[in-house]
C-alpha positions, 0 to 999 in steps of 0.5 A, a space after each residue: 926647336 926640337 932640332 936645335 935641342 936634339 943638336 945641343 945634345 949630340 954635342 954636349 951629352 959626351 962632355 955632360 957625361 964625363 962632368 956626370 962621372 966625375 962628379 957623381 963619385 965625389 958626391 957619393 964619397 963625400 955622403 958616405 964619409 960624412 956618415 960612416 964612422 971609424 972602426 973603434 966608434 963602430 966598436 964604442 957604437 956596439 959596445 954601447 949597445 950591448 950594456 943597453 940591452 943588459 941593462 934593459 932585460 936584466 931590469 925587467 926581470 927585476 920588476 918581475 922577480 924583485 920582491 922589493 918594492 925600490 928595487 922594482 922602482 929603480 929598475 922601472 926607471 932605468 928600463 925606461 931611461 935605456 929604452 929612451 937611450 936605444 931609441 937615440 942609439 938606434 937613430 944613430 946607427 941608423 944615421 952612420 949607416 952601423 949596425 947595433 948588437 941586438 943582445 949583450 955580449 958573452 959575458 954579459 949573458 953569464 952575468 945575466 943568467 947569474 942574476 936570474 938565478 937567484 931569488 928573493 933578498 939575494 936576487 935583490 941585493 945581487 940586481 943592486 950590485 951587479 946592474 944597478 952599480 957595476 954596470 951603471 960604473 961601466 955605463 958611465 966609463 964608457 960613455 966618458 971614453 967615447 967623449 974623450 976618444 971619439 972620431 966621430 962629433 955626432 957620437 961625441 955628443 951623444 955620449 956627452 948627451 947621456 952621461 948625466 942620466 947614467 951618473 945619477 942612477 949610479 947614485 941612486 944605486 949605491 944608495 939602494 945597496 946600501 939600504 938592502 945591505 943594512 936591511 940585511 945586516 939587521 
């Protein structure tokens, strides 16, 4: 019997690996396609990422710094709210093979060195305006762009998926400022 198979090899191997080589490329091809994303849904992915991560150091400053009680709770929740949405975004990229930022970009660095600059009733009111609804405005621009202009479904859906949460915490924002502006004004 082992004859028979060692003859079935010697004729068959040459046509099992031409099958094999070309077969296996398309396989890989495909995988890859399936999984990679486009140049500018490589560009919202990280874009994404970096208010992330903005959003995340500068609201734990803020349950340190803030000497007001709802500022420290709104940057509690929303220090929780991105943790949550880094974790998705990094199964994400990890899934279309991209690499996530692991800090804001210049300009949100400057911005977050302006916040911590500050102290008492100034640090709470620029934390409300500055991260709590100017970045929560970008946030959610953003993620409404990647719904609309995304290649990628998987992307589409993610953004779809956590637009809700940033909304209402632009709400919840804007009431806040409000609140330490009148706070202030008396």
């Amino acid at each position: 019997m082992s004859s028979q198979v060692e003859q079935w090899l010697r004729v068959q191997s040459p046509s099992l690996l031409a099958l094999l080589l070309i077969a296996l490329p398309m396989f890989v091809i495909d995988s890859m396609a399936a999984e990679s994303l486009s140049a500018r849904d490589q560009g919202y992915l990280k874009d994404i990422g970096r208010l992330n991560v903005l959003q995340i150091e500068a609201s734990e400053l803020a349950v340190v710094k803030s000497s007001n009680e709802n500022v420290r709770e709104f940057a509690r929740e929303v220090v929780k709210e991105h943790m949550q949405l880094g974790e998705e975004l990094k199964l994400l990229a990890q899934h279309k093979h991209a690499k996530l930022p692991k800090e804001p970009s210049l300009w949100q660095k400057a911005k977050f060195r302006n916040l911590s600059s500050k102290d008492g009733a100034e640090f709470d009111q620029s934390y409300a305006k500055s991260i709590g609804v100017k970045t929560q405005e970008e946030t959610v621009k953003l993620l409404e762009k990647v719904a609309s202009r995304a290649d990628d479904p998987d992307l589409k859906a993610f953004a779809l998926q956590h637009l809700p949460s940033p909304e209402s915490s632009l709400e919840t924002a804007k009431a806040l400022l409000a609140v330490i502006q009148a706070t202030e004004d008396e």
